[in-house]
LUMKOL-926894 format. One line per 4 residues: number of its first residue (from 1); for each residue x, y negated, z negated of C-alpha. Coordinates in pm, whole numbers, plus 50000, padded with zeros to 5 digits. Each point is the difference from the previous one (the first is absolute). Layout:
// LUMKOL-926894
NUM	X,Y,Z  ...
END
This chain:
// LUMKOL-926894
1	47543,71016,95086  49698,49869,50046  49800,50186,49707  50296,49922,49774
5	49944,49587,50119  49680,50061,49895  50038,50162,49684  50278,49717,49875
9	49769,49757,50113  49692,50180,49780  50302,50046,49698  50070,49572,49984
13	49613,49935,50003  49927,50251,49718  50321,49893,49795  49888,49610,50060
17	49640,50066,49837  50151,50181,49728  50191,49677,49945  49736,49766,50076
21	49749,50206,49762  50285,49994,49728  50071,49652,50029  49664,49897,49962
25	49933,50215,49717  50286,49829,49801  49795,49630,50113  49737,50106,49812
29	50120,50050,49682  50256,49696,50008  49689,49773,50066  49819,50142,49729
33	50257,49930,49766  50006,49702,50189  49667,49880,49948  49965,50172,49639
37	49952,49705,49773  50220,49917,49663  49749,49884,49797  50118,50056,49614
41	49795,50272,49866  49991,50174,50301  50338,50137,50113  49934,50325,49890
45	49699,50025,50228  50235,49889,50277  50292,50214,49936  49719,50322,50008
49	49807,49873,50313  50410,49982,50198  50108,50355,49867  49649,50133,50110
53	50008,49835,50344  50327,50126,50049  49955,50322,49892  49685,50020,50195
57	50179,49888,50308  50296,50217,49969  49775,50320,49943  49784,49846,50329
61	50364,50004,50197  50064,50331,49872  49634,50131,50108  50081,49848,50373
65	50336,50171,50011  49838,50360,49914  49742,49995,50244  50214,49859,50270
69	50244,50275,49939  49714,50266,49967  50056,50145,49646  49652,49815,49887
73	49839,50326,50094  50148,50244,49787  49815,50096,49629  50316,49899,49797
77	50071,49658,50210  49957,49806,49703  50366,50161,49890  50194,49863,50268
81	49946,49605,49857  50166,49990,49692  50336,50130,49948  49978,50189,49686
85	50295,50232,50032  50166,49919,50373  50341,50246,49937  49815,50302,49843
89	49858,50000,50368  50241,50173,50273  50138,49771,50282  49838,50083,50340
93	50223,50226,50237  49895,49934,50328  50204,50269,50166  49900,50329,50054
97	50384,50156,49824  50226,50079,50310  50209,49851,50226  49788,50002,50331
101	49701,49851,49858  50165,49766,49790  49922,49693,50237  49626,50122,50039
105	49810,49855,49669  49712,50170,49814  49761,49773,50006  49677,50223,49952
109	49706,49913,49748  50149,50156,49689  50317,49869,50044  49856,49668,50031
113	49787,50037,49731  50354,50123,49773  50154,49669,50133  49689,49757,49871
117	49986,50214,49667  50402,49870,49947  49960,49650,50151  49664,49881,49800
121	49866,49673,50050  50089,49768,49694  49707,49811,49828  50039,49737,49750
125	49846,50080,49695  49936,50350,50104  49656,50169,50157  49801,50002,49687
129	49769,50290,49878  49663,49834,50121  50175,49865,50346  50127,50364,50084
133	49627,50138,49932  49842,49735,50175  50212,50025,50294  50098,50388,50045
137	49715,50158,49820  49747,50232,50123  49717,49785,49899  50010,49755,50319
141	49692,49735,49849  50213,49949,49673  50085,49611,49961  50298,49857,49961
145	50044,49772,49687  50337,49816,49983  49945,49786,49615  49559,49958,50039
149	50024,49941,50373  49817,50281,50157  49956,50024,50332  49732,50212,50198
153	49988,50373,49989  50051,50128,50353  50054,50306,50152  50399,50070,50011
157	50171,50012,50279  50396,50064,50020  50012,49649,50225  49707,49814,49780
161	50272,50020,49679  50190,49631,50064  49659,49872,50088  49888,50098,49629
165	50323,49790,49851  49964,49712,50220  49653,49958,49889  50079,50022,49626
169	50318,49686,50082  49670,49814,50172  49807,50014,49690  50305,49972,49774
173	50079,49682,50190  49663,49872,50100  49856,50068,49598  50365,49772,49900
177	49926,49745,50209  49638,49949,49855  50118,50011,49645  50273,49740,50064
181	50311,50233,49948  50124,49933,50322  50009,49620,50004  49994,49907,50367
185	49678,49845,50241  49834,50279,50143  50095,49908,50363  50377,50065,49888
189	49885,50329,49853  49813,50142,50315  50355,50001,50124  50074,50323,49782
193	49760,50213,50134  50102,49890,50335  50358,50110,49909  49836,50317,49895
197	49791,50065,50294  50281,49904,50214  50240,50282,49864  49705,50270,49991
201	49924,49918,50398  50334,49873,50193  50179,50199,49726  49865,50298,49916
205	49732,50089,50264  50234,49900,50293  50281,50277,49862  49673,50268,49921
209	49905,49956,50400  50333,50128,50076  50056,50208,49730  49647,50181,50077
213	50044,49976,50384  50255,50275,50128  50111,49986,50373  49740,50151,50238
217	50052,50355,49982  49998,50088,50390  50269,49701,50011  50247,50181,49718
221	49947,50338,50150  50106,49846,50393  50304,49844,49831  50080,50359,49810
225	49966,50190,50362  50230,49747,50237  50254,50004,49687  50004,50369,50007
229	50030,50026,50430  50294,49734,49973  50194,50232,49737  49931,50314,50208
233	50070,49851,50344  50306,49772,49916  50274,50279,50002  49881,50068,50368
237	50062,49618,50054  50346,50002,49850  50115,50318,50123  49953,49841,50397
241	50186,49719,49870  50286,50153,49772  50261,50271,50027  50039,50270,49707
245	49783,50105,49748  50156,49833,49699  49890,49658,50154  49637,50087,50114
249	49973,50098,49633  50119,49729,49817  49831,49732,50233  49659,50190,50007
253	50022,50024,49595  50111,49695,49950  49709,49825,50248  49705,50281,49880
257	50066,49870,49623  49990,49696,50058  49643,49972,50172  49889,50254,49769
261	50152,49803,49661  49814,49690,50205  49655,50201,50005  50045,50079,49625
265	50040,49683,49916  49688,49847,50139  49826,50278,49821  50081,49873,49693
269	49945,49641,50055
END
């Protein structure tokens, strides 16, 4: 009971900085089209600098979401963000075919890795040819150019990926700002990158420190032990307390499943 408290308790934190980081990603791009400017002669410019802000933003979401869920590692990540062809991928079975283990879910790498390959990530506009190269190729130092903004060729890392987008929406935004596309004082302005910083850090980073920090391992493995004692010692219990075997049974399957379904649970939370 007490590891499952703590695992719902860890589940509501994680799902409330996905929502946070979300929500803050969507503030972004409404106050740059927002702040974009309607100058005649120049609504083309604006109408490109909101679809590449929000495409940006969307694939920086998307980024988040596969290294939270740990797919970011794998050589063909890239796949799993835009859903080319969703049905000509098999649905996930979780079961493991027959009747006894039907309640007991497969949840091992490869069948995780089968599940992220069916549910990709959506990205508006799609993860371009230069993005996916950038981001998931084998040369790390390449720089990633989003439309002339280039940022800094650093060594890749599978967590360093949404760090390379948000710096392209900084110059993207920062570069607008100075040629008077976005038509607002610059103290109004800062306000978007604090958005932005605010969904990579309370967002984000908040769901990655649980996400990347598993229960203490000598904790789990106590809780797996004192489950398995209670489901071997509770017939003794019943049997001093109940007449008949049919009874001791029931009441010892019924109470062993239930601490054991309990245990499971907080596994996967």
């Amino acid at each position: 009971t007490f590891r499952a408290n703590l695992a719902y308790a860890r589940y509501w934190e994680g799902r409330g900085s996905l929502a946070s980081m979300g929500s803050k990603f969507a503030d972004v791009a409404l106050q740059v089209r927002m702040f974009s400017t309607s100058a005649e002669g120049r609504q083309d410019e604006c109408r490109a600098l909101d679809m590449e802000v929000t495409h940006l933003l969307s694939l920086l979401h998307a980024l988040c979401i596969q290294t939270l869920r740990h797919d970011a590692i794998y050589k063909d990540a890239q796949n799993n963000l835009v859903p080319d062809d969703p049905d000509s991928v098999p649905p996930l079975d979780v079961t493991r075919g027959d009747f006894w283990h039907s309640l007991a879910p497969d949840y091992k790498e490869d069948a995780l890795q089968t599940f992220y390959r069916a549910a990709k990530l959506p990205v508006i506009g799609g993860l371009r040819p230069e993005e996916s190269d950038s981001l998931y190729g084998d040369q790390g130092n390449r720089a990633f150019s989003v439309d002339g903004y280039t940022t800094r060729g650093r060594q890749r890392l599978d967590t360093e990926r949404s760090a390379k987008v948000m710096e392209a929406i900084g110059r993207i935004v920062a570069d607008s700002a100075k040629s008077g596309l976005l038509d607002a004082p610059a103290p109004i302005i800062s306000r978007t990158f604090q958005v932005l910083s605010e969904g990579h850090e309370r967002g984000y980073m908040f769901a990655r420190k649980i996400s990347s920090t598993p229960f203490p391992f000598p904790f789990a493995q106590a809780i797996e032990l004192f489950t398995f004692v209670f489901a071997f010692s509770v017939p003794f219990l019943f049997s001093a307390w109940l007449d008949g075997a049919v009874p001791v049974a029931a009441f010892t399957f019924v109470t062993s499943w239930c601490y054991l379904a309990m245990n499971e649970v907080s596994r996967m939370l």
